[in-house]
C-alpha positions in Angstrom: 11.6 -15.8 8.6 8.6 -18.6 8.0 6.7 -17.6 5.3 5.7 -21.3 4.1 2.1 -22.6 4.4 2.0 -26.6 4.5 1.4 -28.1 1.1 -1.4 -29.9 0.8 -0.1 -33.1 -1.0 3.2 -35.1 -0.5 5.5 -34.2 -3.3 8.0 -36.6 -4.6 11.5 -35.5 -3.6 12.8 -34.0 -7.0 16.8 -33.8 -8.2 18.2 -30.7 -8.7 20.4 -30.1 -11.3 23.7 -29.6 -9.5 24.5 -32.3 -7.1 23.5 -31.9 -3.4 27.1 -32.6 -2.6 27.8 -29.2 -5.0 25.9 -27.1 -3.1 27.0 -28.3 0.3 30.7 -27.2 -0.2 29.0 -23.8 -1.7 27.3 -23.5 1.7 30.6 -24.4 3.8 32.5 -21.7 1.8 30.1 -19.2 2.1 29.1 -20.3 6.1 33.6 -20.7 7.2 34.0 -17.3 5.4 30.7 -15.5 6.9 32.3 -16.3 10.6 36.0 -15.8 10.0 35.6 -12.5 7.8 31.7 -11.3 9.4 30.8 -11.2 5.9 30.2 -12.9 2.6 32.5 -12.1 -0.8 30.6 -10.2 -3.5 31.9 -13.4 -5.4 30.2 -16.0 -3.0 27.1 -13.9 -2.5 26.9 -14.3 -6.6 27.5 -18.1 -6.9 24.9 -18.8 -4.0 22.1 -16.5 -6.1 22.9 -17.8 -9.4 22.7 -21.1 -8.3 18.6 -20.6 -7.3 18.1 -18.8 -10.4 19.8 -21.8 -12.5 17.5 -24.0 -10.5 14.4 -22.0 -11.0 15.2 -20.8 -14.6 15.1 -24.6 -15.4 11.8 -24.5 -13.3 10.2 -21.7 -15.9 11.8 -24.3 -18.7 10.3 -27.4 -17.5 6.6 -25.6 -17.2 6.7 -23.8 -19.8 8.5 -25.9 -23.0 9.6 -23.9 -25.8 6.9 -25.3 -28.7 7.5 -23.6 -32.2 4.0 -23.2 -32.3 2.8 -21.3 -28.8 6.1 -20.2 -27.4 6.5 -17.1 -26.6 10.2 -15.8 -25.9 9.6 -12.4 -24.5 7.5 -14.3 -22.1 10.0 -16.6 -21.2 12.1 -14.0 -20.6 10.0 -12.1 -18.7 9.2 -14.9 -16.4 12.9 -15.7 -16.2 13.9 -12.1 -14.7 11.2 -12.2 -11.9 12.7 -15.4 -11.0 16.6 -14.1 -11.1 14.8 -10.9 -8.8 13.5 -13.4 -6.8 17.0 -15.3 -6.4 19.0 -12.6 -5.3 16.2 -11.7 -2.9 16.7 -15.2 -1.3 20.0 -15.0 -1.4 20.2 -11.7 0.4 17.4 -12.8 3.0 19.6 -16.0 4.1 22.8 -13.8 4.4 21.1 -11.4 6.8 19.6 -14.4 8.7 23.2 -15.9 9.0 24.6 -12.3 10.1 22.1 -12.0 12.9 22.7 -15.7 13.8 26.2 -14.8 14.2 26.2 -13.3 17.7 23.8 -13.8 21.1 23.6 -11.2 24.1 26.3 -9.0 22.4 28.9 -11.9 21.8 30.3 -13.7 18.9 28.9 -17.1 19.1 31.6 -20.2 18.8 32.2 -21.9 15.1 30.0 -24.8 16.7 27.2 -23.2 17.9 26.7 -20.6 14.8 27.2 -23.9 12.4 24.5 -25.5 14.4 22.1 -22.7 14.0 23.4 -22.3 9.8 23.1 -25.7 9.1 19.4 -25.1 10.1 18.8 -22.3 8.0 20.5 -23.7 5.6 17.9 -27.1 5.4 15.1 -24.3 5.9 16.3 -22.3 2.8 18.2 -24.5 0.3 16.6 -27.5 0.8 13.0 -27.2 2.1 12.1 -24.3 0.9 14.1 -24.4 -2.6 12.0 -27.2 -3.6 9.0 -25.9 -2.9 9.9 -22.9 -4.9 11.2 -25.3 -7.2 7.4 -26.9 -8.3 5.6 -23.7 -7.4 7.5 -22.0 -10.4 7.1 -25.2 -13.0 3.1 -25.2 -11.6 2.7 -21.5 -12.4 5.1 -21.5 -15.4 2.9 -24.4 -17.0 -0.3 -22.2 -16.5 1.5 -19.7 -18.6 1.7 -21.9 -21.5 -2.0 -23.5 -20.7 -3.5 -20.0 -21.1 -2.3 -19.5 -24.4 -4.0 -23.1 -25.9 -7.3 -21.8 -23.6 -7.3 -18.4 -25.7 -6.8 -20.1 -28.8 -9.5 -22.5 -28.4 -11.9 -19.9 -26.6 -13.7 -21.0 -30.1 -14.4 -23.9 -28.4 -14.2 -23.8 -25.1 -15.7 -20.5 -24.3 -15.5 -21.1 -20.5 -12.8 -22.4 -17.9 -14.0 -24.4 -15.0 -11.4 -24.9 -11.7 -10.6 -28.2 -10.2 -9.3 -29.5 -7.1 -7.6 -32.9 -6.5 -11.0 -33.4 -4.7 -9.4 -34.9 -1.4 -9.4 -35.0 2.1 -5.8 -32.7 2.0 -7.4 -29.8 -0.2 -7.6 -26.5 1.5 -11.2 -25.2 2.4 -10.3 -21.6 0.9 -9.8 -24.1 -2.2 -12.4 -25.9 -1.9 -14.7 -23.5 -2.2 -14.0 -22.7 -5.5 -14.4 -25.9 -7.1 -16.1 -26.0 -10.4 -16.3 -22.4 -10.5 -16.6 -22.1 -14.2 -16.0 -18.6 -16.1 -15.8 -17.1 -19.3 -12.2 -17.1 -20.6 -12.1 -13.3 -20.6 -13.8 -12.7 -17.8 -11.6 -10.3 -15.5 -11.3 -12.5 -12.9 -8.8 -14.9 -14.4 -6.7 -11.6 -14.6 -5.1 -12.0 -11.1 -6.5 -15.9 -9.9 -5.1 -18.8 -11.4 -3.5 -22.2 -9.6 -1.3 -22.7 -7.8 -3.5 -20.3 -5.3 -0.9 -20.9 -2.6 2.7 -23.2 -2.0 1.8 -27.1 -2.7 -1.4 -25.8 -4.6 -2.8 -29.3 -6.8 -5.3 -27.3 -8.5 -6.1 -26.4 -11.7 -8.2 -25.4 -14.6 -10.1 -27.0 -17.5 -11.8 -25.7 -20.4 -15.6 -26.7 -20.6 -18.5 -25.5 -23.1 -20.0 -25.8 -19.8 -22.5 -22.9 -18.4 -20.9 -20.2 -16.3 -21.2 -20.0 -12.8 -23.8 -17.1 -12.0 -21.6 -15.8 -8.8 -18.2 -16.0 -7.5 -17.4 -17.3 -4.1 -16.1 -15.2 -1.2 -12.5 -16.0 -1.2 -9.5 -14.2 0.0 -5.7 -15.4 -1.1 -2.5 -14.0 -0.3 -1.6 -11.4 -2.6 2.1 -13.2 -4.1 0.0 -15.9 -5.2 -2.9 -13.7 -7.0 -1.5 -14.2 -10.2 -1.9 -15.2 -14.1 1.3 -15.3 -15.4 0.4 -14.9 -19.3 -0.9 -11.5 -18.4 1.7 -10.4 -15.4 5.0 -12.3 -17.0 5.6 -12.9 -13.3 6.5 -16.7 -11.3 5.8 -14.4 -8.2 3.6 -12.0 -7.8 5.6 -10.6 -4.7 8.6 -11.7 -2.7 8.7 -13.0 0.5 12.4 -12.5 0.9 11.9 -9.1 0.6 10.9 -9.0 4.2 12.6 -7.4 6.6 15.1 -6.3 4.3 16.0 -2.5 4.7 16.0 -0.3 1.5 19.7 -0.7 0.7 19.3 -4.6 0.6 16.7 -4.4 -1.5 18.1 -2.3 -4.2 21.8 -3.9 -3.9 19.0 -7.4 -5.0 17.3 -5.5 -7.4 20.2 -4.3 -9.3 22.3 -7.3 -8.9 19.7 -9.4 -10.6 19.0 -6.9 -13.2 22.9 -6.7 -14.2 23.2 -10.6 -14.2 20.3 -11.0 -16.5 20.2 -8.3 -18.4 23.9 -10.0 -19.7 22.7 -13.3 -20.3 20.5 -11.7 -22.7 22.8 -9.3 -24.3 24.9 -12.5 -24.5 22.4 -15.0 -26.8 22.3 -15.1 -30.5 21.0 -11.3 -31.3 17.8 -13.2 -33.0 17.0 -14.1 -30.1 16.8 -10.7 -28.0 14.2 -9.4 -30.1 10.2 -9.7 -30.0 8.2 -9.3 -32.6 5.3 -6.4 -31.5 4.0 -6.6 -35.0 3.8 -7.5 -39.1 2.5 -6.3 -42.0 2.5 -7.4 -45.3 5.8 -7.1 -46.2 7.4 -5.4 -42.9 7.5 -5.9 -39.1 8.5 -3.8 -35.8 10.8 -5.7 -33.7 11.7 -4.6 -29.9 15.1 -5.5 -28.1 14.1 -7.5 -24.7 15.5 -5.0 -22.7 14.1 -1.8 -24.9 13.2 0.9 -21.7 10.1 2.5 -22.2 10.7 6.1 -21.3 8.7 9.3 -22.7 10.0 9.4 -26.1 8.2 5.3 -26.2 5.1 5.6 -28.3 6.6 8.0 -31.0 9.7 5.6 -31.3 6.5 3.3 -31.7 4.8 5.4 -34.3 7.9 5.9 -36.2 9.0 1.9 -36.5 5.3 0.8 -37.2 5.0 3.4 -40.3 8.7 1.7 -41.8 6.9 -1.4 -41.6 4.7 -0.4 -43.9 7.1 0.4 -46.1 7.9 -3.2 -45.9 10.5 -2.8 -43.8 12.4 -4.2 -41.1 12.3 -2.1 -37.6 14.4 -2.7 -34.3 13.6 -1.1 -31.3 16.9 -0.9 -29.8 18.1 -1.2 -25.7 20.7 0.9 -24.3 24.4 -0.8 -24.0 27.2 0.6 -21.5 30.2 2.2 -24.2 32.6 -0.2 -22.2 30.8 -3.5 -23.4 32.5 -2.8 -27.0 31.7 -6.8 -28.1 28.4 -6.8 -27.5 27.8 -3.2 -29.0 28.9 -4.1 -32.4 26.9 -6.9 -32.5 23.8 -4.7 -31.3 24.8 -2.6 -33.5 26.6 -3.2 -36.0 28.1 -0.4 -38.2 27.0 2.3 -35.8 29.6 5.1 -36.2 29.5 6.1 -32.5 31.0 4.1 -30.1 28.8 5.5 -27.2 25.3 6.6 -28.6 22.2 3.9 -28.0 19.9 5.3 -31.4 16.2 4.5 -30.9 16.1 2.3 -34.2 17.5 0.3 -36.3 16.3 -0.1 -40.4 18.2 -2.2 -42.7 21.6 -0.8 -42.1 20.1 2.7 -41.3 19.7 3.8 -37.5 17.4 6.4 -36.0 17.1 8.9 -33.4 13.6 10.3 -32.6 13.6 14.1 -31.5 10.9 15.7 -29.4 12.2 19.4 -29.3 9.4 21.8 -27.8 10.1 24.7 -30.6 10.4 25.4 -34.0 14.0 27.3 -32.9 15.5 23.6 -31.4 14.7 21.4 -34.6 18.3 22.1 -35.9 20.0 21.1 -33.0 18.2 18.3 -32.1 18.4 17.1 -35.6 22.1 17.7 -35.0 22.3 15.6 -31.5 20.9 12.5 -33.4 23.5 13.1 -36.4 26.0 13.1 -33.4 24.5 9.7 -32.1 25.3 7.8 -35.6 21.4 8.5 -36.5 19.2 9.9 -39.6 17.3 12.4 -37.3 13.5 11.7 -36.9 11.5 15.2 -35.7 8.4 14.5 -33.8 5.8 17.2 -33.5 4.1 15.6 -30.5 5.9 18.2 -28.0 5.8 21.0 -30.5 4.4 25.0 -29.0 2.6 25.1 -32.5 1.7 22.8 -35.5 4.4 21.7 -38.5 3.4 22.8 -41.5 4.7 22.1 -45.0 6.4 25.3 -44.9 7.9 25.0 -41.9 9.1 21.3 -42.3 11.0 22.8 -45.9 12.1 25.2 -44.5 14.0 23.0 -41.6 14.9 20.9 -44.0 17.0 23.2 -46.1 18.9 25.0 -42.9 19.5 21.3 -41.3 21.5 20.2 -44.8 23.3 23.3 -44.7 24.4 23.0 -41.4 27.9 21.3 -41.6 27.5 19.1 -38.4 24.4 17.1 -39.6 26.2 14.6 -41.2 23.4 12.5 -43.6 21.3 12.8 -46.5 18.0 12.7 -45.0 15.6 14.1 -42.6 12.3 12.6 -41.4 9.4 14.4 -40.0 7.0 12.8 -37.7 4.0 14.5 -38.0 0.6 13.2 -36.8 2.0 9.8 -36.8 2.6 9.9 -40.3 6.2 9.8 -41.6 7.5 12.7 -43.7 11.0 12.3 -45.6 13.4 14.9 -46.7 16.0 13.8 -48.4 19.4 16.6 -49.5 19.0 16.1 -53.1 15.2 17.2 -53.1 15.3 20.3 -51.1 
């Protein structure tokens, strides 16, 4: 697989973080046990990945420095994953390309000729091409934090103008759009910010300048048609993914997605929640790895009218029952030891309810009592309106029911929040 355009400038030869000497016995473990066993260890495959994703995570840190100020950590973290997607991708690509190496005509080639041919790949993948990667991701994780300073001074610096290094070495499908100057929110700037391509030494600047009246033809490849502030993404497509047959690339996916989605679960808990908004006295927090199903927006609805009440409110993820440590710290106090409620309040958790009748609000008002969870009814799939009467009279037959185990009942009713409470019905 060559997927690598020449850069157009010499880079200076950067240090990773491990030792080259590290990663060369982790290549001549994972090459001697490739040929004796004709594959790689689920162990070795792991080290090899997590080694480019340590390399490129410090990429995203390097470009894009945590500042009290601008830093964003959901970004981070979102640019972090589509790097650790984009490591077990590599990972998987140079395993197959070592499998196919393995063998010529039909036969199994000698130890000396296969190492010849690995050691080749090897330079190609984890040297060459790793380093490339390596500035591509600080060069497109820097424009991340850029774009937030150009939005806040849009004031300003209504326009952005691009640059080139204005050389001899600067591509012509670069070249050509040199000083084009646009408005910061012009749509454009969506999808086409520098690096444009591998080696890229453009870049942007903000100018009070006047805006170009047209834009250039132009045509880049589509990985590299990218803002990273808008798509969280380091790639915008993976090469790696090439070639790869459907079960490779969901073994990748879900590899990465399992590796990261425990460094998160194992940071400080502040730290695995974004803030999506404040009022006055409250706020709606969301779990970095909160899934956005159907149920989403109401879950939405329902945390954003608590904040008005000046309260707290977590969107919460969903945790495996087997990860017992890191439940109790996600939530903490939950009665059930398997249940994922949709929020947390104080020391209060939720479970939003969408039943389709009048006849299911009881037992779905009993399912969330069963997950640990004050039942929150939401009228938004409803087969015909909640009235006042109806909502009372739910109320009562949900307290006498013996298996709905709390003192109150909320009712979300054209995204306003109505609360029952035992005493008062």
């Amino acid at each position: 697989m060559h997927y690598r355009t020449h850069c157009c400038g010499e880079h200076e030869p950067i240090k990773l973080s491990k030792e080259d000497d590290d990663l060369s016995r982790l290549i001549e473990v994972y090459l001697r046990q490739l040929f004796d066993d004709r594959a790689v260890s689920s162990e070795n495959q792991k080290k090899l990945w997590e080694y480019y994703y340590k390399e490129l995570s410090q990429a995203v840190d390097a470009g894009y420095k945590p500042n009290p100020e601008m830093y964003d950590p959901a970004l981070a973290h979102s640019l972090k994953y589509n790097v650790a997607q984009f490591s077990a991708f590599k990972e998987t690509s140079f395993r197959k390309q070592l499998e196919a190496a393995l063998t010529k005509d039909g036969k199994i080639l000698p130890w000396g000729e296969f190492k010849a041919v690995a050691d080749e790949l090897h330079i190609e993948y984890n040297r060459r091409w790793l380093k490339t990667e390596y500035h591509h991701t600080v060069a497109v994780a820097n424009m991340a934090e850029k774009w937030q300073e150009f939005e806040a001074d849009a004031d300003l610096y209504p326009n952005l103008k691009i640059v080139t290094a204005g050389d001899a070495r600067v591509r012509e499908s670069h070249k050509i759009l040199d000083g084009l100057t646009l408005p910061v929110n012009h749509s454009f700037w969506k999808s086409h910010t520098p690096p444009f391509d591998w080696g890229c030494r453009c870049g942007i600047v903000q100018t009070d300048e006047e805006a170009s009246e047209k834009i250039p033809n132009f045509k880049f490849k589509k990985e590299h048609e990218n803002n990273p502030y808008y798509s969280g993404q380091i790639f915008n497509g993976n090469p790696y993914e090439l070639g790869l047959i459907p079960g490779d690339k969901k073994e990748a996916k879900s590899k990465a997605a399992k590796y990261f989605n425990n460094k998160v679960l194992q940071s400080d808990r502040s730290e695995q929640f974004k803030t999506l908004s404040t009022t006055k006295k409250g706020k709606v927090l969301e779990h970095l790895l909160t899934k956005k199903g159907g149920d989403y927006d109401d879950i939405i609805k329902t945390a954003t009218e608590f904040s008005k009440m000046g309260k707290t409110a977590e969107l919460m993820p969903e945790i495996n029952e087997k990860e017992k440590t890191i439940r109790s710290l996600i939530f903490p106090n939950l009665k059930s030891k398997t249940s994922n409620p949709d929020l947390k309040v104080g020391n209060l958790f939720f479970d939003i309810k969408r039943p389709k009748a009048i006849k299911n609000i009881l037992g779905n008002a009993n399912g969330a009592s069963k997950q640990g969870a004050i039942a929150v009814i939401s009228d938004s799939q409803l087969d015909k309106p909640l009235t006042d009467k109806i909502m009372q009279n739910r109320a009562i037959h949900i307290f006498k029911d013996k298996n709905y185990q709390f003192d109150q009942v909320i009712f979300l009713k054209d995204g306003k929040l109505i609360i029952f409470n035992r005493k008062g019905v």
